[in-house]
C-alpha positions in Angstrom: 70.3 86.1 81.4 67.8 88.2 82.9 69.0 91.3 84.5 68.0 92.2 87.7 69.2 94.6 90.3 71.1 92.6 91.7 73.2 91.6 89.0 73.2 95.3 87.3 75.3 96.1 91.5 77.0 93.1 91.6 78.8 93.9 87.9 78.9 97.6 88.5 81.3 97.4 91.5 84.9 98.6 91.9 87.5 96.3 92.4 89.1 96.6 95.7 92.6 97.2 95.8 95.2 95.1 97.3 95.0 94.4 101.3 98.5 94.8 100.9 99.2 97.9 99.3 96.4 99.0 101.9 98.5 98.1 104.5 101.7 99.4 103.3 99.7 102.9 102.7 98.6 102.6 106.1 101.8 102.3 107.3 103.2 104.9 105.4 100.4 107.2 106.5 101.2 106.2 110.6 105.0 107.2 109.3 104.2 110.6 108.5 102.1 111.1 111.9 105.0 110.2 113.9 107.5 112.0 111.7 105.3 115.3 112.5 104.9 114.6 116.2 100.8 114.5 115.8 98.9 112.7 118.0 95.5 111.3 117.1 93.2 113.6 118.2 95.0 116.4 116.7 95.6 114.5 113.7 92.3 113.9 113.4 91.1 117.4 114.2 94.1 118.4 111.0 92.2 116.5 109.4 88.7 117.3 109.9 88.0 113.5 110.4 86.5 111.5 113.6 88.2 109.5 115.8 87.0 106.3 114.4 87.8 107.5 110.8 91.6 108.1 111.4 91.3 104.3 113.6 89.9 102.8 110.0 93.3 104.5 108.0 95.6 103.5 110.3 94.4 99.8 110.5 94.2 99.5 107.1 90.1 98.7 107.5 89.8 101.7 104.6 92.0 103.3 102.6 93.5 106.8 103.4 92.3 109.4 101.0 95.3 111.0 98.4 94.6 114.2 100.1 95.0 113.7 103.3 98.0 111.8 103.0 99.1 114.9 100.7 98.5 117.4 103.1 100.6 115.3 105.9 103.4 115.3 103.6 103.3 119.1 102.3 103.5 119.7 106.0 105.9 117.1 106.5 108.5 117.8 103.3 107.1 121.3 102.4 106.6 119.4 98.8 104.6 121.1 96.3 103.4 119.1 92.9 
């Protein structure tokens, strides 16, 4: 086999995780932004995220970040590790 570029990317990649499990953390995530009475905008300014970036969690188009969901729920639950 020779080894190009292209196959050294292709088999370097990460595995994508589970559509599902995306959409159940997304939905999770939208849980905890009700549950705290935010509404985008200032959930995205809490954040320090845009607009469009918050949109991508929330549809499930990317996942959400450990840390922001953390943050939601030590505000939410007061929950330290």
């Amino acid at each position: 086999m020779t080894y190009t570029s292209w196959n050294i990317k292709r088999s370097g990649r990460k595995a994508r995780r589970c559509p599902a499990a995306r959409i159940e953390h997304a939905s999770r995530f939208r849980a905890l932004l009700a549950d705290l009475g935010l509404a985008h905008p200032e959930a995205a300014q809490l954040l320090h995220v845009s607009l469009r970036t918050l949109h991508n969690w929330l549809s499930a188009r990317h996942e959400v970040p450990y840390a922001a969901y953390k943050l939601l729920r030590l505000l939410r639950f007061m929950e330290l590790p």
